[in-house]
C-alpha positions, 0 to 999 in steps of 0.5 A: 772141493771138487778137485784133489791131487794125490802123489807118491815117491816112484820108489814108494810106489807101495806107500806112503801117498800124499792125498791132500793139502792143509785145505783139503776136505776134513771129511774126505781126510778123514775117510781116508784116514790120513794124518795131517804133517808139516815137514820140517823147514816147510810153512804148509801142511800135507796130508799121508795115508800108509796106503799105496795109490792104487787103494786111494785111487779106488777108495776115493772112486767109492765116493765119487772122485774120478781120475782126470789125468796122471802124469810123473814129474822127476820121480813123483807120480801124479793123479788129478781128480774130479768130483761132480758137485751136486 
């Protein structure tokens, strides 16, 4: 999975960030050490680390994810990355 989007509340800024879906890579799930959720009242499942952005954004540099674009919707921020496939 090359591409992943994580996302955070403006007013969390400090955490939690949303980091993957119910597709999402386990393995990167794992390294992050996130925690798969399925909100109440939603058929899809989320993946939510305690960190703030920043320490995703630089964890996932680590392993090769590189920042495409950021953007803010409503009172969401954004980052889409990219990972080069071998």
């Amino acid at each position: 999975m090359p591409y992943m989007l994580i996302s955070t509340q403006i007013r969390l800024e400090n955490g939690p960030t949303n980091v993957g879906d119910e597709y999402s890579d386990p393995a990167v799930m794992n390294y992050l050490g996130a925690r798969k959720t399925t909100m109440l009242g939603n058929n899809f499942s989320e993946y939510h680390v305690d960190d703030p952005p920043r320490l995703v954004l630089d964890k996932l540099e680590k392993i090769g994810f590189r920042v495409l674009t950021m953007t803010g919707v409503g009172q969401t921020l954004v980052w889409c990355l990219h990972k080069e496939t071998e």
